[in-house]
C-alpha positions in Angstrom: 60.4 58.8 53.6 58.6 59.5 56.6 55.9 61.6 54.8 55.1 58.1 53.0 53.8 56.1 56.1 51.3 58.5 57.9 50.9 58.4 61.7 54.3 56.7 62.7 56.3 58.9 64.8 59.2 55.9 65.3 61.8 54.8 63.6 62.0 54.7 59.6 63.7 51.2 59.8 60.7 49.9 61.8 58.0 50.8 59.6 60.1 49.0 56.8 60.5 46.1 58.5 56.9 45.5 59.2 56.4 46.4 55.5 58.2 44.0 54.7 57.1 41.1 57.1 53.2 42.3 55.8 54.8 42.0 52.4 56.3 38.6 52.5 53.4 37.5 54.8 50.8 38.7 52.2 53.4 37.0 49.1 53.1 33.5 51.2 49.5 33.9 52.4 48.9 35.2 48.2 51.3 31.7 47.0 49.2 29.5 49.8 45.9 30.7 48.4 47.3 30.0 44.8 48.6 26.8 45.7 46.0 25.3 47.5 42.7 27.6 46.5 43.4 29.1 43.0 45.0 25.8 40.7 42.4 23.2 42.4 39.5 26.0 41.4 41.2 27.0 38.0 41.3 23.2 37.3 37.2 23.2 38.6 36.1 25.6 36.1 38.9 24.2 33.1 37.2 21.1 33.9 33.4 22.7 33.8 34.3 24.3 30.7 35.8 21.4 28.9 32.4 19.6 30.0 30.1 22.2 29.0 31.5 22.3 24.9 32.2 18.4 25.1 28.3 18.4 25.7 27.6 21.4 23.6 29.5 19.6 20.5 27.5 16.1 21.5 24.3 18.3 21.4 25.2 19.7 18.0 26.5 16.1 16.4 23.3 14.8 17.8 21.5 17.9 16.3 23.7 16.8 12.9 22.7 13.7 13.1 18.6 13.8 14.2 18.7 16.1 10.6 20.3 13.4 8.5 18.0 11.0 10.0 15.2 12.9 9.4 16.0 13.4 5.8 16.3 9.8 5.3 13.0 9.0 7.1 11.3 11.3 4.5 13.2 9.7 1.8 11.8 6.4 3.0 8.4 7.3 3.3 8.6 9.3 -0.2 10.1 6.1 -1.9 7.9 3.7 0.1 4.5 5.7 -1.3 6.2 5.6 -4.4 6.5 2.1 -4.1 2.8 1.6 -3.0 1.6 3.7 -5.6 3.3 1.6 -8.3 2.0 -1.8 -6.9 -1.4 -0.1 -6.6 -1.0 0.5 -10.7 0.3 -2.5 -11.5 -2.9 -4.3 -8.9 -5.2 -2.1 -11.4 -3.7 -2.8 -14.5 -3.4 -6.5 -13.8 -7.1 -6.7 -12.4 -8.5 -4.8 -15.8 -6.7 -7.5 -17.4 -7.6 -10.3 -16.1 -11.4 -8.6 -16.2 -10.8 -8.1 -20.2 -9.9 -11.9 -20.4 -12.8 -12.7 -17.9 -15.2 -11.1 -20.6 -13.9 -12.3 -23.6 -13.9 -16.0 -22.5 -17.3 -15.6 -20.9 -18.8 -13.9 -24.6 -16.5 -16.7 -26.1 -18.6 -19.2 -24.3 -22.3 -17.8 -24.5 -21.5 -17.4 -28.2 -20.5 -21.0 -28.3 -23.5 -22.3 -26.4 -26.0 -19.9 -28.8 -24.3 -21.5 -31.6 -24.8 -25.1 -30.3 -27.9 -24.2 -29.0 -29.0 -23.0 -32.6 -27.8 -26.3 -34.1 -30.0 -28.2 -31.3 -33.1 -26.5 -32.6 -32.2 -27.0 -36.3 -31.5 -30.5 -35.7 -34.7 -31.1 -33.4 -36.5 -28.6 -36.3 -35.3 -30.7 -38.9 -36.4 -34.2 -36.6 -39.6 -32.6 -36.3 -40.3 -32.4 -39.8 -39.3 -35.5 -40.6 -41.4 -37.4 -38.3 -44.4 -35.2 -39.4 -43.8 -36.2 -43.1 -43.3 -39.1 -41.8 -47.0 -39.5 -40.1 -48.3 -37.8 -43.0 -46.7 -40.4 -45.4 -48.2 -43.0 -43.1 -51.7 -41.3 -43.4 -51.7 -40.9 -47.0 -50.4 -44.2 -47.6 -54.1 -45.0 -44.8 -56.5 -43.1 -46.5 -55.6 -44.4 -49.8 -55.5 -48.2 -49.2 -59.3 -47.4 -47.0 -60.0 -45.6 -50.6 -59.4 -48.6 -52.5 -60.5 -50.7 -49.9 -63.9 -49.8 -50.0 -65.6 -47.4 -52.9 -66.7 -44.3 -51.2 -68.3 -41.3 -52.2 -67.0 -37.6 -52.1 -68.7 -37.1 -48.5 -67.0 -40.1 -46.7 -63.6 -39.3 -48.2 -63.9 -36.2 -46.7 -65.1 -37.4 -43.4 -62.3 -40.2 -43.7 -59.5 -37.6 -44.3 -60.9 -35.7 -41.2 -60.8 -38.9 -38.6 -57.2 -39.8 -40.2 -56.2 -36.0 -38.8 -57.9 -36.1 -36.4 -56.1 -39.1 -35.0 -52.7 -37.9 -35.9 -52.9 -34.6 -34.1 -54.0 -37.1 -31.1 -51.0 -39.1 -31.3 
């Protein structure tokens, strides 16, 4: 066994002992450092990589959730101009409506007033001629008591007739 340690001379039982006191020394100093250095570090880094996919599953459920979010927003806004474009309609169709009723009583009307205002003018028409008839009855009813008032020849009846006009287109 001495050709396995190199450079000892001495005894073979010596270099066994200190083998064995560097062994258990480097077991102890090796249990120490896994005692004291090696659990409190293992439990650093299970700790560190128990943080690092809690907060890589949080960043992917908020990655899940930012999407279904988003697909509701543009459902919103999609059924919200849906929405707006249906109110706009019905706003058109009610305002071409109430423009169609708008016309239709306002032609209703002026066709009312041009029918009373028709039946004004017959009536004042009609008014009118009676009250010239009228005047003319009066004149004729004139010119004949002057005639047998008072005998007149064919030249003062005519210049009678003419005064008697004359005088009514005055009045």
């Amino acid at each position: 066994m001495e050709f396995l340690i190199l450079g000892n001379t001495g005894d073979v039982g010596v270099a066994i002992g200190s083998s064995l006191v560097l062994l258990v020394s480097f077991l102890v100093l090796l249990g120490a450092l896994s005692y004291f250095v090696w659990k409190p570090l293992k439990k650093v880094m299970d700790d560190r990589e128990n943080l690092i996919h809690s907060e890589i599953d949080d960043a992917e459920n908020r990655r899940i959730e930012a999407q279904r979010l988003q697909k509701e927003n543009e459902e919103l806004v999609k059924q919200t101009q849906a929405d707006i474009s249906s109110i706009m309609e019905d706003a058109r169709a009610q305002a071409n409506k109430e423009q169609e009723t708008i016309i239709h009583d306002a032609n209703t009307r002026a066709n009312q007033l041009m029918a009373n205002a028709k039946a004004d003018v017959e009536r004042e028409k009609e008014k009118a001629i009676a009250e010239i008839n009228d005047q003319v009855a009066e004149l004729s009813i004139l010119i004949a008591e002057k005639m047998i008032s008072k005998e007149m020849d064919h030249q003062d009846q005519q210049q009678l007739v003419k005064q008697y006009l004359q005088e009514a287109g005055d009045k």
